[in-house]
DSSP file (Angstrom, degrees, kcal/mol; ACC not computed):
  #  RESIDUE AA STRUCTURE BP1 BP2  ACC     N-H-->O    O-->H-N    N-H-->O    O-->H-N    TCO  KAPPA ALPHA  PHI   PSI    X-CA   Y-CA   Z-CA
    1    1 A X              0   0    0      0, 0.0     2,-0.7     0, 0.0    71,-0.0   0.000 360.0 360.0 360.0 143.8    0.0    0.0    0.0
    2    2 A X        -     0   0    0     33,-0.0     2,-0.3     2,-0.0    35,-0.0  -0.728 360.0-152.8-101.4 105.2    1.4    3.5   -1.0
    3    3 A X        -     0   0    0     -2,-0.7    33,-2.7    33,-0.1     2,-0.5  -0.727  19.7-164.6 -71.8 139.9    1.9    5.9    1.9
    4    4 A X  B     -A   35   0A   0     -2,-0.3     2,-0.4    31,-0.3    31,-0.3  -0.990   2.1-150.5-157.9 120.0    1.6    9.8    0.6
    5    5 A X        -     0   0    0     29,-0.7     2,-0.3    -2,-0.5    -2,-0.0  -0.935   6.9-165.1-125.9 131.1    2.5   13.0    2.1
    6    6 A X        -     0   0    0     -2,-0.4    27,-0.2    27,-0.2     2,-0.2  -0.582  10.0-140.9 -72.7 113.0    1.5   16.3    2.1
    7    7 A X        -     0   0    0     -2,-0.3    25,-0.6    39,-0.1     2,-0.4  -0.795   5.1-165.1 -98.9 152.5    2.8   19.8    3.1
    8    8 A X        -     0   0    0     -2,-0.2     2,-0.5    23,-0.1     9,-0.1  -0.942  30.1-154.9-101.4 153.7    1.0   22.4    4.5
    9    9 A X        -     0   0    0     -2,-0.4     7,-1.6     7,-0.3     2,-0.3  -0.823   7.9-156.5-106.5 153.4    3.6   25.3    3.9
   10   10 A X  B     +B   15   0B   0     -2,-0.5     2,-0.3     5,-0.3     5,-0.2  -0.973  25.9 150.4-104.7 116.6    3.7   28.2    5.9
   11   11 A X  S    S-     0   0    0      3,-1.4     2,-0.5    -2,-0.3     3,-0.1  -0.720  77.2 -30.1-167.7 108.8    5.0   32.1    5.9
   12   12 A X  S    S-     0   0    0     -2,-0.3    -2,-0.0     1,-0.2     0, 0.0  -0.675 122.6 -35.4  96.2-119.1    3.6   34.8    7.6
   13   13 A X  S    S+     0   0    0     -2,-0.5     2,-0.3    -3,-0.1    -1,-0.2  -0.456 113.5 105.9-134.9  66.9   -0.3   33.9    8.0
   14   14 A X        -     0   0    0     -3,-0.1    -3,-1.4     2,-0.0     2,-0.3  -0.938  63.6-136.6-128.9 157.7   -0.5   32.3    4.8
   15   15 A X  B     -B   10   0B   0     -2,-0.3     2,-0.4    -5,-0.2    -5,-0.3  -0.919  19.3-135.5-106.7 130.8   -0.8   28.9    3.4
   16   16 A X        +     0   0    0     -7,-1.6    -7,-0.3    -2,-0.3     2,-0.3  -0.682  35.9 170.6 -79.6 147.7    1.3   27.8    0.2
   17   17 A X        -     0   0    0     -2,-0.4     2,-0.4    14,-0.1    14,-0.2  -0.943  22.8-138.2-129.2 173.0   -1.1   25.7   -2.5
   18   18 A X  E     -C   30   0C   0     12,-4.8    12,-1.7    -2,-0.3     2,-0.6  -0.950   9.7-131.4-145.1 165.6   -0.7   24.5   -5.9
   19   19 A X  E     -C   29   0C   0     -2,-0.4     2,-0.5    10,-0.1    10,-0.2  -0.753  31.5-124.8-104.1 137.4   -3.1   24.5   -9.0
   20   20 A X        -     0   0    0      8,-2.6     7,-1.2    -2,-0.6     8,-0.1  -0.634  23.9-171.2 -69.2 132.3   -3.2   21.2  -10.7
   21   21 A X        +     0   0    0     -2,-0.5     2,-0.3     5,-0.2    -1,-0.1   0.522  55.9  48.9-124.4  38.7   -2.5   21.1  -14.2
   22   22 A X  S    S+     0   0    0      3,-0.0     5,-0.1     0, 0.0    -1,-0.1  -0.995  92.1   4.8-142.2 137.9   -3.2   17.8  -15.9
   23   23 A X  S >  S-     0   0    0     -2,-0.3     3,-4.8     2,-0.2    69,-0.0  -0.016 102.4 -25.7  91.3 175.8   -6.6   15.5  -15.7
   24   24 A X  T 3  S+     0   0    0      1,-0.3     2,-4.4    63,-0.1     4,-0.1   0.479 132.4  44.2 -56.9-117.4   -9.7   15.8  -14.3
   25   25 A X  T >  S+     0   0    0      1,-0.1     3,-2.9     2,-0.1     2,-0.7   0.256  77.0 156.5  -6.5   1.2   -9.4   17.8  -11.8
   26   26 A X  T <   +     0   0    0     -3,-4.8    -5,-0.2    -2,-4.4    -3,-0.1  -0.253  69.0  27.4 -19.6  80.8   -7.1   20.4  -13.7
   27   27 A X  T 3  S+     0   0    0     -7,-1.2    -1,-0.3    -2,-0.7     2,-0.2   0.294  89.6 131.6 125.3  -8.9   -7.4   23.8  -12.1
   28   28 A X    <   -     0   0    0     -3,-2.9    -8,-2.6    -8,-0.1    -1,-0.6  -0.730  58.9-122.8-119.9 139.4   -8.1   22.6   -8.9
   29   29 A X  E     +C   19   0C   0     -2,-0.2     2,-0.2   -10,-0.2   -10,-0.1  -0.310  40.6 155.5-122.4 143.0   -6.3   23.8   -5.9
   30   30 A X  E     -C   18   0C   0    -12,-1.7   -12,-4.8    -2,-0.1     2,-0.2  -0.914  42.3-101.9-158.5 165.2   -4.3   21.2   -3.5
   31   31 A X        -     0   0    0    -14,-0.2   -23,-0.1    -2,-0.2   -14,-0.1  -0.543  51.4-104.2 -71.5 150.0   -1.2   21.1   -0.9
   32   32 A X        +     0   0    0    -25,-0.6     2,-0.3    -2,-0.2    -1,-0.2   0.273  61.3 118.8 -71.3-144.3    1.7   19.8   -2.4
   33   33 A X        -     0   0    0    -27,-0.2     2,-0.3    13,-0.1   -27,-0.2  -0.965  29.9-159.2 159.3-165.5    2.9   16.6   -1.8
   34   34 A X        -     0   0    0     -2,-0.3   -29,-0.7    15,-0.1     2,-0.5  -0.997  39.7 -56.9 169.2-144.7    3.9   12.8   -3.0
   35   35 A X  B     -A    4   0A   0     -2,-0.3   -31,-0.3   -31,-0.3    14,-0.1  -0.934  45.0-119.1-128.4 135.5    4.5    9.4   -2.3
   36   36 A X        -     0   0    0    -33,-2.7     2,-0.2    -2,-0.5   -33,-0.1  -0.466  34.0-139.6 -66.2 153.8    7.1    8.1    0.5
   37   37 A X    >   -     0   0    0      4,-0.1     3,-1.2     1,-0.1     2,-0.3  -0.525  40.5 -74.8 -98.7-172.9    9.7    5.9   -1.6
   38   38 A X  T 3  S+     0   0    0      1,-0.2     3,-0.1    -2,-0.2    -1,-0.1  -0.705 118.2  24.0 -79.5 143.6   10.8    2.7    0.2
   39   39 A X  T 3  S+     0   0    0     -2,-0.3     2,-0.4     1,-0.2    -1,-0.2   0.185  95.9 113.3 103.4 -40.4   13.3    3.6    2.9
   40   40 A X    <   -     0   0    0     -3,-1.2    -1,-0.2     1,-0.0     2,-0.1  -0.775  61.2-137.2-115.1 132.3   12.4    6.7    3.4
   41   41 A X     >  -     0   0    0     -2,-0.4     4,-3.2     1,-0.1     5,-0.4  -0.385  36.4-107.1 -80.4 164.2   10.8    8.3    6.5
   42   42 A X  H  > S+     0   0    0      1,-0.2     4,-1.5     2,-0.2     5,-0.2   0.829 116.0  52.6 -68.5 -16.4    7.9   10.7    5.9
   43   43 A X  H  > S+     0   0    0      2,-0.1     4,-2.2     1,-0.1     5,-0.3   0.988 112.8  52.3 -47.3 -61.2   10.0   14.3    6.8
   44   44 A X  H  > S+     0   0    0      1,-0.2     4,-3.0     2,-0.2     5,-0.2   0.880 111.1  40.9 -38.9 -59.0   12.4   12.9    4.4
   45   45 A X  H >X S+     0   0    0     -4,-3.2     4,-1.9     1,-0.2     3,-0.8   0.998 110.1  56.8 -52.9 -61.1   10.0   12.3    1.5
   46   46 A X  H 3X S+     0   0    0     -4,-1.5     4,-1.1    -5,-0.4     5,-0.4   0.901 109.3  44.0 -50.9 -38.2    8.2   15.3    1.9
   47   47 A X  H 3X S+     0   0    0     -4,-2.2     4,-2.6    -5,-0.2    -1,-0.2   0.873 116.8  44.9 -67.1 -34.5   11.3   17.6    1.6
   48   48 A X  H XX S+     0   0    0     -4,-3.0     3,-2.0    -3,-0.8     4,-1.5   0.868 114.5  52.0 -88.2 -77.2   12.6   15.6   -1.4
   49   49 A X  H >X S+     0   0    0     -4,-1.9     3,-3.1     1,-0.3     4,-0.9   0.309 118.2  40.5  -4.7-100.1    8.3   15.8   -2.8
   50   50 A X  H 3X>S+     0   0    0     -4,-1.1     4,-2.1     1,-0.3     5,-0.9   0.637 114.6  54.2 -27.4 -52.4    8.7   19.8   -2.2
   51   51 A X  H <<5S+     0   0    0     -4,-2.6     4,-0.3    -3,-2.0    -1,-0.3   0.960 115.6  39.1 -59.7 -36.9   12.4   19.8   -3.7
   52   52 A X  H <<5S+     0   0    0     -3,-3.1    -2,-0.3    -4,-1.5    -1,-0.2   0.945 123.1  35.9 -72.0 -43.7   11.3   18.3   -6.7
   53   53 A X  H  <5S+     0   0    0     -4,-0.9    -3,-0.1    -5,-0.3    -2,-0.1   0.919 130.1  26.5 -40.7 -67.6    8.3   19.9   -7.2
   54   54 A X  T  <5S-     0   0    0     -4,-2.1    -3,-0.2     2,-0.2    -1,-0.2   0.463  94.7-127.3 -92.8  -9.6    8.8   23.4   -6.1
   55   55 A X  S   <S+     0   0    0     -5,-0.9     2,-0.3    -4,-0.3    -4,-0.2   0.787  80.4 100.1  70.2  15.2   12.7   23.5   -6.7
   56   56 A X  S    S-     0   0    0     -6,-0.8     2,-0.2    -9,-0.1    -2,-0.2  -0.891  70.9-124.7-144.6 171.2   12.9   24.5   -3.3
   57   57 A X        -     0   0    0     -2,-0.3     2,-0.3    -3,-0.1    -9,-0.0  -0.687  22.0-172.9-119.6 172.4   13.7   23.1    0.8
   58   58 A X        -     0   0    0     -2,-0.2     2,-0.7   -49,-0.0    -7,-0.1  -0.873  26.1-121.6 172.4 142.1   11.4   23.6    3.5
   59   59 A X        -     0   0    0     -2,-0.3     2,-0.5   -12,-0.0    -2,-0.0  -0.852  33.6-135.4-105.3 109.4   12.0   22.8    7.3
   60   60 A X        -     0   0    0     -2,-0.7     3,-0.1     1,-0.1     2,-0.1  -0.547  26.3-179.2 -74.6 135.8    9.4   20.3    8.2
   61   61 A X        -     0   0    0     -2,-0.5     2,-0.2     1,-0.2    -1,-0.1   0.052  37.3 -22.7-100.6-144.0    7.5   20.8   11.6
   62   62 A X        -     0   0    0      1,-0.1    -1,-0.2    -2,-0.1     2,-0.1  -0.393  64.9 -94.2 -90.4 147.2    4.6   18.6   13.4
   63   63 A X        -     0   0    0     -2,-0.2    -1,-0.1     1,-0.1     3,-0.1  -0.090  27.7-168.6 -51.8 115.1    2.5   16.6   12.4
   64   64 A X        -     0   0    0      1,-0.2     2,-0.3    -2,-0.1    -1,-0.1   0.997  63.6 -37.0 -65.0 -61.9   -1.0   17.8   11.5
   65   65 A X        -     0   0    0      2,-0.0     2,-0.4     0, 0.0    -1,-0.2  -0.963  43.6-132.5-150.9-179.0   -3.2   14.4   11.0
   66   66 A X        -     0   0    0     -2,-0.3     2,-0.3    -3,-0.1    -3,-0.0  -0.939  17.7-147.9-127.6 148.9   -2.8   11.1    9.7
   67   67 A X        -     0   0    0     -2,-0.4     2,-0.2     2,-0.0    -2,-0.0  -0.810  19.0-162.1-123.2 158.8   -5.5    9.9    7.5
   68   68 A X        -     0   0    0     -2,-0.3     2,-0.3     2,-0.0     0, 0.0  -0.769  13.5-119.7-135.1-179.7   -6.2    6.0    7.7
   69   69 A X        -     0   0    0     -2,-0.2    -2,-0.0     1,-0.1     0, 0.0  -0.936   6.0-151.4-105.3  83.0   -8.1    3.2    5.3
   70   70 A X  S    S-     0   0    0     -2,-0.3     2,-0.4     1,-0.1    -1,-0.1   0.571  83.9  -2.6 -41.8  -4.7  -11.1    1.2    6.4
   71   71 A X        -     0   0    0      2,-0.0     2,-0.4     0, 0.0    -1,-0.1  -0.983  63.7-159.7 175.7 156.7  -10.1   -1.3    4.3
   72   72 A X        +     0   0    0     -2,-0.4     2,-0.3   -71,-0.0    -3,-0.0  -0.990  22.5 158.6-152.4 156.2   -7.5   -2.2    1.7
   73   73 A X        -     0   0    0     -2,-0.4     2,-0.3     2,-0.0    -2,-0.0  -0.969  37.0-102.8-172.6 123.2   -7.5   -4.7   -1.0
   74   74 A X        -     0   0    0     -2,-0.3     2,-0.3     0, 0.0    -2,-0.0  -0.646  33.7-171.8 -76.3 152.0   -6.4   -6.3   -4.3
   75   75 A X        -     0   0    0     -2,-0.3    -2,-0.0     3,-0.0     5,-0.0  -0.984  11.6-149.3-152.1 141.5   -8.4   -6.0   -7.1
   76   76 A X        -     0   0    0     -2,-0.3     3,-0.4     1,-0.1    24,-0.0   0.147  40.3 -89.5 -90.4-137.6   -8.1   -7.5  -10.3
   77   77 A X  S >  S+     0   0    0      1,-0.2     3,-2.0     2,-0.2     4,-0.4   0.962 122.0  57.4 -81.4 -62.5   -9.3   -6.0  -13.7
   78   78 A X  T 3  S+     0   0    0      1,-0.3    -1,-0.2     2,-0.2    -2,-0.0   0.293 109.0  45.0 -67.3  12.7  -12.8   -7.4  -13.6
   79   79 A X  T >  S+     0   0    0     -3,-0.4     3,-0.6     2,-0.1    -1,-0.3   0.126  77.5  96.9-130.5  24.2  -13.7   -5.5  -10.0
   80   80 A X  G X  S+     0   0    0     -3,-2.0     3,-0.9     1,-0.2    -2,-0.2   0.998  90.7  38.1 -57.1 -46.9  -12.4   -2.5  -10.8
   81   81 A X  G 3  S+     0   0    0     -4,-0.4    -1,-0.2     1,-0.2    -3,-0.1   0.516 106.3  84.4 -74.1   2.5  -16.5   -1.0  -12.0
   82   82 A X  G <  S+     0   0    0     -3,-0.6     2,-0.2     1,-0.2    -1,-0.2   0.418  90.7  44.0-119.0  22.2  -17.5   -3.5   -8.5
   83   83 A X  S <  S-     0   0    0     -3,-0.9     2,-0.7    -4,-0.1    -1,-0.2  -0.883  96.3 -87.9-164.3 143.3  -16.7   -0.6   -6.0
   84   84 A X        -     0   0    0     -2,-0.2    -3,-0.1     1,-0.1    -2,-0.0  -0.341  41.4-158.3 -28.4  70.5  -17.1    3.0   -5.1
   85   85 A X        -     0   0    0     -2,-0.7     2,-0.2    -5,-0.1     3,-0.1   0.039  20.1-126.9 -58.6 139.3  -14.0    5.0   -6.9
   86   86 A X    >>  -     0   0    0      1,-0.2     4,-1.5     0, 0.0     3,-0.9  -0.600  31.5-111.9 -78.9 166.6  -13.2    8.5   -5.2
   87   87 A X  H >> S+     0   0    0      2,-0.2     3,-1.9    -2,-0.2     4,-0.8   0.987 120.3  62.7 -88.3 -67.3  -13.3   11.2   -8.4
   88   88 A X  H 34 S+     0   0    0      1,-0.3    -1,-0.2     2,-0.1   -64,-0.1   0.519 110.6  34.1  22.1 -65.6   -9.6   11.6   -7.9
   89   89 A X  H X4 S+     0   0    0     -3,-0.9     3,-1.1     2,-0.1     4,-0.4   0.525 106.1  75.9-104.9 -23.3   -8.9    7.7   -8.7
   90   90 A X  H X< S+     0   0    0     -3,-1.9     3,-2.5    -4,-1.5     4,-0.4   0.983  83.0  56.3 -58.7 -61.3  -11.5    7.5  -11.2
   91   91 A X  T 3< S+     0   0    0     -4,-0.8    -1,-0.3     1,-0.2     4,-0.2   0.606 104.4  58.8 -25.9 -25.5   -9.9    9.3  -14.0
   92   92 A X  T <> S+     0   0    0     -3,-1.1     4,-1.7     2,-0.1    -1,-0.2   0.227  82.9  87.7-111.7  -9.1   -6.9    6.7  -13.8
   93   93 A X  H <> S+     0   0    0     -3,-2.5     4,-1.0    -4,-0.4    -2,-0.1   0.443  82.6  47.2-105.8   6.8   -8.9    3.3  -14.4
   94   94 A X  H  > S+     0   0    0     -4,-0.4     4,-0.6     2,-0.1     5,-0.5   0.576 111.9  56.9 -87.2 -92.2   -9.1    2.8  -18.1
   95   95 A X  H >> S+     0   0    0     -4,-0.2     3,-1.9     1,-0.2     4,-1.6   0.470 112.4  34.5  -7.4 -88.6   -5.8    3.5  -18.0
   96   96 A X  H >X S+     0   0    0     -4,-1.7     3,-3.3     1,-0.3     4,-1.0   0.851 110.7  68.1 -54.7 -62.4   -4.9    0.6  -15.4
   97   97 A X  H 3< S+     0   0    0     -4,-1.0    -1,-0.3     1,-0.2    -2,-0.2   0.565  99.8  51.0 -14.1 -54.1   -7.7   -1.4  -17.2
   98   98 A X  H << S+     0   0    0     -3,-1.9    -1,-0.2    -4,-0.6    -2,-0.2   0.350 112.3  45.5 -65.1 -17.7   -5.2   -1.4  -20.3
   99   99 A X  H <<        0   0    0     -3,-3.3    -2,-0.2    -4,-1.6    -1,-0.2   0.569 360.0 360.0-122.7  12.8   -2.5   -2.6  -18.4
  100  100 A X     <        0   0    0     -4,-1.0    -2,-0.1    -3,-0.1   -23,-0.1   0.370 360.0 360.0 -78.9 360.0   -3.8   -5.3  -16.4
């Protein structure tokens, strides 16, 4: 399962965000962020996310929340349609369809 982290960035009493710009959601306003690699703890990731992204380094502080799964799962090609997709993940399953 793919662990993912986010920054909120900080300066002054502002929040940094970023506009998406590919896929459905195109235009649409998020924190920045990524995927932990293997190895790596989540400070770590997030500063290399943020380096890559933004070209730039950020001092990570505390932790805001952790978001959890009820439930987690393989699924082959025939139950992808045989459960409730977030809009997010939806966009992305003909794609995976065509490489399963």
């Amino acid at each position: 399962m793919a662990v993912y982290v986010v920054a909120v960035i900080k300066r002054n009493d502002k929040v940094f965000a970023t506009q998406r710009g590919y896929g459905e959601f195109k235009g649409g306003w998020e924190f920045p962020g990524g995927k932990i690699e293997p190895g790596e703890g989540a400070k770590e990731a997030l500063k290399r996310e943020i380096r890559e992204e933004l070209n730039t380094d950020i001092e990570v502080g505390d932790l805001i929340d952790v978001i959890e799964h009820d439930e987690a799962k393989w699924l082959g090609k025939e139950e992808l349609s045989c459960i409730s997709w977030l809009p997010a993940d939806m966009e992305l399953l003909d794609k995976i369809r065509r490489e399963l």
